[in-house]
C-alpha positions in Angstrom: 128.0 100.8 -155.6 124.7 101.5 -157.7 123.6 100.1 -161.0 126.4 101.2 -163.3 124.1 99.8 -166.0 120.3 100.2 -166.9 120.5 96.8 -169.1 121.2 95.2 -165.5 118.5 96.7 -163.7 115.6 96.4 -166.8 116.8 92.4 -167.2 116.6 91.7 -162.8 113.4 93.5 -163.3 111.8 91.1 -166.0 113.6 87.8 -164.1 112.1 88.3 -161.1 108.8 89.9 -161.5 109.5 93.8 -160.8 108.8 95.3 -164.0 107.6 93.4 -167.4 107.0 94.9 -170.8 103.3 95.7 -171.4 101.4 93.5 -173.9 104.3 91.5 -174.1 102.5 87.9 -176.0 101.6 90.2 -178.5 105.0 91.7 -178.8 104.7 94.3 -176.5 103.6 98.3 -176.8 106.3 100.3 -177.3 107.2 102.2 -173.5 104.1 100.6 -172.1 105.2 98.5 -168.6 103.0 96.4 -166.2 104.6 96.2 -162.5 104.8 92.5 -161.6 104.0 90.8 -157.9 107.2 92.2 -156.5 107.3 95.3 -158.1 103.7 96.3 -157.2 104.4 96.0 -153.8 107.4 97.7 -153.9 105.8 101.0 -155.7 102.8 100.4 -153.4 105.2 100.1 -150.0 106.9 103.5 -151.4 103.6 105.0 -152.5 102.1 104.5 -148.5 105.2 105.7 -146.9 104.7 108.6 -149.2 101.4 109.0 -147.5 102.2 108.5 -143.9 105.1 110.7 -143.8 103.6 113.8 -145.9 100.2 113.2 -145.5 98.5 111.2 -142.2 101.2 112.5 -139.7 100.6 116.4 -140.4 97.8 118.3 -139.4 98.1 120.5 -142.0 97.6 117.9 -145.4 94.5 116.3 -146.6 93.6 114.0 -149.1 91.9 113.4 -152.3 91.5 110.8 -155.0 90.1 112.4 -158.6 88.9 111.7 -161.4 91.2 111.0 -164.4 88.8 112.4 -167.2 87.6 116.1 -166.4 85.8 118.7 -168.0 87.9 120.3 -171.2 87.7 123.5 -170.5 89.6 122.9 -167.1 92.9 122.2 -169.3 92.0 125.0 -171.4 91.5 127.3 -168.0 94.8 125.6 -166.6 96.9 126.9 -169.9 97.7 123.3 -170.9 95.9 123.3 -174.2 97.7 125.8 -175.7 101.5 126.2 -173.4 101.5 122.1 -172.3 104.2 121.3 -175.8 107.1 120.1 -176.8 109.2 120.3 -180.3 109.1 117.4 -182.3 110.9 116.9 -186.2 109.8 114.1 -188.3 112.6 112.1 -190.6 111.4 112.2 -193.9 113.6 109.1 -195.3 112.5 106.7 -192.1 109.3 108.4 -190.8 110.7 108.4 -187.2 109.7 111.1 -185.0 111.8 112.3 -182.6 112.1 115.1 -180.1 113.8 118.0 -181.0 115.5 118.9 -177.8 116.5 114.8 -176.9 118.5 114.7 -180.6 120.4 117.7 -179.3 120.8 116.9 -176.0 121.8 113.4 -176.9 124.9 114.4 -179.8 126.0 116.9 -177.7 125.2 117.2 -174.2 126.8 120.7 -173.5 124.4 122.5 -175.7 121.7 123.5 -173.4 118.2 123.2 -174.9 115.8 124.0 -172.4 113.5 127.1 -173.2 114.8 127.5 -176.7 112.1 127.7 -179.2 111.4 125.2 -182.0 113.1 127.5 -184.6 116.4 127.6 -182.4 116.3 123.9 -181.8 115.9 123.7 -185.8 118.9 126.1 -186.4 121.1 124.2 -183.7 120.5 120.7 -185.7 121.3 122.2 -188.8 124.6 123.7 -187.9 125.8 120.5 -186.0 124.3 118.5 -189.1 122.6 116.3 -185.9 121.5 112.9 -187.7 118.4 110.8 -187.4 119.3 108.5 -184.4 117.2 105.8 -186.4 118.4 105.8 -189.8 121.5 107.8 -189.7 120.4 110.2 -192.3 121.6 113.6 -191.6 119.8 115.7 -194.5 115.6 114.5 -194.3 114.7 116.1 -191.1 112.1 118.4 -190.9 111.8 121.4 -189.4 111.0 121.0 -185.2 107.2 122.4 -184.5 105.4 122.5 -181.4 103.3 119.0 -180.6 100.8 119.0 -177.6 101.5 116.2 -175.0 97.7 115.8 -173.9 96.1 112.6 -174.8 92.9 113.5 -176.6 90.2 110.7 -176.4 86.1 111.2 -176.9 83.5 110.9 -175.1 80.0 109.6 -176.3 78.2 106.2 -177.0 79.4 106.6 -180.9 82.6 107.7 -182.0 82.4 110.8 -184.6 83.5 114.5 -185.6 80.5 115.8 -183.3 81.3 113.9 -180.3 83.4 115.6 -177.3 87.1 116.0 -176.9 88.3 115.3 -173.6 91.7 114.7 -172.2 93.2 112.1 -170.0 94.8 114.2 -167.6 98.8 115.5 -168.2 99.0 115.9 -164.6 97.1 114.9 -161.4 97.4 119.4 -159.7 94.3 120.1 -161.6 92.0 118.0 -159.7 93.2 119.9 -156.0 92.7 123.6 -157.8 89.2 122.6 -159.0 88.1 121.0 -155.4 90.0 124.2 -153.6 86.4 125.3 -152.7 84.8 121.6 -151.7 87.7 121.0 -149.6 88.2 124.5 -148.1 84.3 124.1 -147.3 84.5 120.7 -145.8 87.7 120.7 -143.7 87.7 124.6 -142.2 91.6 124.3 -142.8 93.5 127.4 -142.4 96.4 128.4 -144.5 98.9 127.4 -144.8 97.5 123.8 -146.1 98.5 121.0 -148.3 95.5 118.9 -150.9 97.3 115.5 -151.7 96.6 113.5 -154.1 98.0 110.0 -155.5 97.0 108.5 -159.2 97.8 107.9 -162.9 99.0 110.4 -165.2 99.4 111.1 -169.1 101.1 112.6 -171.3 101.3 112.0 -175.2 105.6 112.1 -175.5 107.4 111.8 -178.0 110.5 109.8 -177.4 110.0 107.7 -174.4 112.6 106.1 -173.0 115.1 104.9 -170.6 113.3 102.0 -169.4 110.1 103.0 -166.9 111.9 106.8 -166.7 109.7 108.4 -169.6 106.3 106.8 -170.2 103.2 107.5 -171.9 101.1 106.7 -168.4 102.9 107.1 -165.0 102.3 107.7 -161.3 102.5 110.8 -159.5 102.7 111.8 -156.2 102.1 115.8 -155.3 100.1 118.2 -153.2 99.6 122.1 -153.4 100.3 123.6 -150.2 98.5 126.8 -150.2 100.0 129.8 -148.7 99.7 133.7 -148.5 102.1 135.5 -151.2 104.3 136.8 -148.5 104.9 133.5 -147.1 106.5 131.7 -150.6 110.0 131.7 -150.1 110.3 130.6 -146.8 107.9 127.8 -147.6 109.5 126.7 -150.9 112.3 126.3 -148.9 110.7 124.4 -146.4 109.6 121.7 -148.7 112.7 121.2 -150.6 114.7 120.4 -147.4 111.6 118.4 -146.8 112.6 116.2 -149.9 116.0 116.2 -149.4 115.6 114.7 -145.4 113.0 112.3 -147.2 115.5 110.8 -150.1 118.6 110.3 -147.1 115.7 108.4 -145.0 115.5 105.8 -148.0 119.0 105.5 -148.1 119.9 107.3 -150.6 123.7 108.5 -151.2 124.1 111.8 -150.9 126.8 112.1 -153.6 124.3 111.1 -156.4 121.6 113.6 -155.3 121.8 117.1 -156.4 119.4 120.1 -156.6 119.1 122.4 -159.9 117.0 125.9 -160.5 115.5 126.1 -163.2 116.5 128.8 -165.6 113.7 131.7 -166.9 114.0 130.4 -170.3 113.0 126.4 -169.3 110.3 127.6 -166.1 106.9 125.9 -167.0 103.8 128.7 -168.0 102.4 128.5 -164.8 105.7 128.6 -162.3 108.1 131.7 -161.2 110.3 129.2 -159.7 111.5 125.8 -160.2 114.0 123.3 -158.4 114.6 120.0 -159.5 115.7 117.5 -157.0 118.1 115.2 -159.5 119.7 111.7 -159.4 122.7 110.7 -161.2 121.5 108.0 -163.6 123.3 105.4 -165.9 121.9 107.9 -168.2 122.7 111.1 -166.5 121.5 113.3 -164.2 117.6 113.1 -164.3 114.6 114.4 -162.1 113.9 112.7 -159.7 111.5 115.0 -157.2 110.2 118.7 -158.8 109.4 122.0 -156.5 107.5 124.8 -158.2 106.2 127.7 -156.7 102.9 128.0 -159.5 102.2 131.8 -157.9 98.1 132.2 -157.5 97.8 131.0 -161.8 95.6 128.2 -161.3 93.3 129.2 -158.5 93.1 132.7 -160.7 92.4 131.2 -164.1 89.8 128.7 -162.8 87.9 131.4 -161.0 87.9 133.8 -164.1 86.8 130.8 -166.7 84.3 129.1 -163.8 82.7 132.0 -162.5 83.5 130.4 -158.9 84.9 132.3 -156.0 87.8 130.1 -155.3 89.2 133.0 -152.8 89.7 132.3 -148.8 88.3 134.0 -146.3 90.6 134.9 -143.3 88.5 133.4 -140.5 89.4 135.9 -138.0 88.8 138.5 -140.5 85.3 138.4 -143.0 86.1 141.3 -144.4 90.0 139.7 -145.9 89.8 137.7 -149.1 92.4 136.7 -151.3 93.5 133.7 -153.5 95.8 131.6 -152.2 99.5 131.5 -153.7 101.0 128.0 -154.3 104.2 125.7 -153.5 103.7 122.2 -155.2 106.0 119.1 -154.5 105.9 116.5 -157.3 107.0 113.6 -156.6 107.0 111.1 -159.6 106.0 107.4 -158.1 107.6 105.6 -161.3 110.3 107.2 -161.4 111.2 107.2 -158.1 110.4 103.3 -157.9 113.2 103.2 -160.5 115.9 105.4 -159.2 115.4 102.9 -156.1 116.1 100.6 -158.2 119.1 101.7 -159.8 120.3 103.0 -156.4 120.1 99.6 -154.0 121.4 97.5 -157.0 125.1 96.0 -156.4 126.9 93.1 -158.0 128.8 91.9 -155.2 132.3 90.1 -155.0 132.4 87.7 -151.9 134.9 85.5 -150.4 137.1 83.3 -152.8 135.3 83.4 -156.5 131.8 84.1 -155.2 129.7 86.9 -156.1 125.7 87.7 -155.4 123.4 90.1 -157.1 121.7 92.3 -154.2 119.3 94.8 -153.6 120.0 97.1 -150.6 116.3 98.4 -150.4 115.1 99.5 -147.0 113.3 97.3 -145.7 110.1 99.3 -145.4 109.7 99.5 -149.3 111.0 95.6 -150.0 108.7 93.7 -151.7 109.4 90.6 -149.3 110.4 91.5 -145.9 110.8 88.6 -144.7 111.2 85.2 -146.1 110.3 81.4 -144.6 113.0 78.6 -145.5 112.8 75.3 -144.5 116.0 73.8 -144.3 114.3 70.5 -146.4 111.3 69.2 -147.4 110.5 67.2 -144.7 107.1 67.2 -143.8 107.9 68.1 -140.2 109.9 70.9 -141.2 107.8 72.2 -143.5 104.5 72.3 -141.2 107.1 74.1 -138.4 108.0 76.4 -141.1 104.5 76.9 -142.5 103.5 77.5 -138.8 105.8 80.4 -138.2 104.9 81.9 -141.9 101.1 82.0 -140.8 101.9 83.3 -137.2 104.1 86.0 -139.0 101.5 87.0 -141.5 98.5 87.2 -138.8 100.5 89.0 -136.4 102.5 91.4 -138.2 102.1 94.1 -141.1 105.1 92.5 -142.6 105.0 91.3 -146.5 106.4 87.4 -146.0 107.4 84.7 -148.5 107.3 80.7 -148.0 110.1 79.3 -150.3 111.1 75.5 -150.3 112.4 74.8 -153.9 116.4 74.5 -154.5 119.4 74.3 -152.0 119.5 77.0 -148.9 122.2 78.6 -150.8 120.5 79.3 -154.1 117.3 80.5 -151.8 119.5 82.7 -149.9 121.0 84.8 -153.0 117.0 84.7 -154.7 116.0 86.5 -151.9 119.4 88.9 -151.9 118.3 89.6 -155.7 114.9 90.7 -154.7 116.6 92.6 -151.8 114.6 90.7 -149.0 116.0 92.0 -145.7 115.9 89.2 -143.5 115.9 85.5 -144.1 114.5 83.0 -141.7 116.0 79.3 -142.3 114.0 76.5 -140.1 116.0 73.5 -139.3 116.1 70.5 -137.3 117.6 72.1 -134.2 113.8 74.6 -134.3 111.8 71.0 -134.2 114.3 69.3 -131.4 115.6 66.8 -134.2 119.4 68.0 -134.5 120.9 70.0 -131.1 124.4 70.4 -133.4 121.7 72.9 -135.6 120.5 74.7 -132.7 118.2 74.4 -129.2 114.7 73.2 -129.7 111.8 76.3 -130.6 115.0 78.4 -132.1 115.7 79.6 -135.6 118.5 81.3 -137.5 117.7 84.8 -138.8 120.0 85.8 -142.1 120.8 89.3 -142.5 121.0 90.7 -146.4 123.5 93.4 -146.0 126.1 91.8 -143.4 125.4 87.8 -144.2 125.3 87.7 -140.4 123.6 84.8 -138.8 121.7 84.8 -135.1 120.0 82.4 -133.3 116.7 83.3 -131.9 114.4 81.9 -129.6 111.1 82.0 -131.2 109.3 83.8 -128.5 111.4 86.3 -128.8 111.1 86.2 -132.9 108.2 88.2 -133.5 109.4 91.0 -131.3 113.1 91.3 -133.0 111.2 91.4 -136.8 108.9 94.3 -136.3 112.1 96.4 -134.3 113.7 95.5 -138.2 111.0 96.6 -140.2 
């Protein structure tokens, strides 16, 4: 069983260094999170899987790591200026701002919300006399009105009225449509062809919540595949059964994952056809991977506003030239990191009275795949142990941990809770001191999800560890 609870999840997170509230010795920034030691090479270990499996094994997909500032008028080219809102209303009693769509959404989850404009919205809290969720008052809230979600900073040595407005970047697409014609020039790809890209992301929001779910700052994971116009459909679908074979390879149950279209009403300005790939939450069904088919807008818009020719040439054919329709696969890296989470956390019932917290993460994405216990701290042992950790690090691509401090029992559930896959315990049998613990040179490997115990030979060690990876 998944997390049934968020609480669970957001305190494991804090205990054991997956996820800690930003500026927290100051008393923190509200939705602003720093990933600890674990959970940095957890997001890391999903983000390079990411990579390998979309990105270095095809042919077809290439890479590129952009700049978070860019020029203005790319966001005003792009649309997001003026069409990148949401509604917001302000309580007047409390001077809490909320967003209009959540308040509905959160009283009465039936009412569908999406696409509706902010004078709807308005009209639907006043009927259902919707209440400020932080004072309670049901009669100061204003009107809902559009609010840009682009962080606006300024660029120049001294801050003014004259100096320039930039943007820290909504979302990481721009960067690819811009570079369409350096990368097209550079690689000779032919359509159809993916631009990938990795990085941090921005968006001003209004009600953040739900833990790392809806942030100020987050990680995304996407490419634009570029394809002829003819060709959309077939490759849309292409991509999202590409998704969907992606989340079962993590492990994901396929009872918590759906797929939903978006309606006309909710489709973003640049897209003529959405799918959501969604996870059921603690807190509902959510987003978890997006597919948008963004026609030929961007590649259009940027040529008109840049004077660039951003069309492609057939190369068996000058005389052809067209621009490029697109099928984009978001993938959001923070969120995702969560839903794993949420999805290998389990509260497990043992024999007798005992229970153990566990994560069932694959082990390609744990932060510790394997972990080093010395059954004491006897200098012997430890130096055997210490030997085998350094032999495992030098050898292998696997992430180890050394742990000596407590009984083998507590160490066994730590690493459960950090969902280590494989434990390693070093005992007197491995350094010929004890035969009833096991032959000489042998050690017992612990497995997370069964609780099984093997003896190895070491020689044969290294082999059976990279085989579990």
């Amino acid at each position: 069983m998944p997390a049934s609870s968020l609480d669970s999840v957001v305190s494991l997170c804090k205990r054991r260094g997956f996820i800690f509230p930003g500026s927290d010795i100051y008393g923190g920034l509200a939705n602003s999170w720093d990933y600890g030691p674990l959970g940095t090479d957890m997001k890391n270990a999903i983000r390079d899987w990411w990579w390998d499996r979309f990105v270095r094994q095809r042919r077809d997909m290439v890479g590129l790591d952009a700049a978070i500032m860019m020029n203005p008028k790319v966001w005003e080219a792009s649309g997001h200026v003026a069409n990148f809102n949401d509604a917001m209303v302000d309580c007047k009693k409390c001077k809490a701002r909320h967003r209009a769509d959540h308040l509905i959404e959160n009283a009465y989850p039936d009412i569908a919300v999406e696409g509706k404009t902010p004078a709807e919205l308005t009209a639907v809290i006043r009927e259902k006399q919707i209440a400020c969720p932080s004072c309670g008052d049901k009669t100061q809230l204003t009107d809902a009105r559009k609010f840009n979600l682009l962080f606006q900073t300024h660029m120049g040595a001294i801050l003014s009225d004259q100096s320039e407005a930039i943007y820290l970047r909504g979302e990481i697409a721009q960067a690819m449509f811009v570079n369409f014609k350096n990368v097209l020039g550079t690689t000779r790809k032919r359509l159809p062809f993916g631009i990938a890209s990795v990085g941090k992301a921005f968006r001003n929001e209004i009600t953040p919540g739900n833990f790392t779910f809806r942030t100020l700052e987050f990680d995304l994971m996407e490419f634009e595949y570029f394809v002829r116009a003819e060709e959309w459909e077939t490759v849309f679908k292409y991509w999202l059964d590409e998704q969907l074979a992606w989340v079962k390879e993590m492990g994901f149950s396929a009872d918590r994952i759906r797929t939903r279209d978006h309606s006309q009403d909710e489709l973003a300005h640049y897209s003529k056809k959405s799918t959501d790939v969604e996870y059921h939450t603690p807190f509902g069904w959510k987003e978890m991977f997006g597919l948008a088919y963004r026609t030929d807008f961007d590649l259009k818009n940027h040529m008109e506003k840049s004077g660039e020719d951003l069309q492609y040439t057939d190369p068996d054919d000058a005389k052809i030239k067209f621009i490029p329709h697109v099928i984009e696969p978001t993938f959001g890296l923070s969120r995702l990191t969560l839903m794993t989470l949420l999805e290998a956390y389990e509260e497990q019932k043992l024999e007798g009275d005992d229970t153990r917290t566990v994560l069932h993460l694959h082990p390609r994405i744990a932060p510790v795949q394997v972990a080093i216990l010395p059954l004491s701290k006897k200098e012997n042992l430890i130096a055997k142990a210490q030997e085998l950790y350094n032999k495992i690090i030098h050898e292998t691509n696997l992430r180890a941990d050394f742990d000596v401090t407590g009984s083998i029992g507590k160490r066994y559930r730590r690493q459960d809770e950090i969902g280590t896959p494989k434990c390693i315990t070093v005992d007197f049998g491995t350094i010929g001191e004890d035969a009833a613990q096991g032959e000489r040179d042998t050690v017992t490997i612990r497995d997370r999800d069964t609780l099984k115990q093997e003896r190895v030979p070491l020689s044969l060690l290294m082999e059976k560890l990279k085989k579990a990876s």
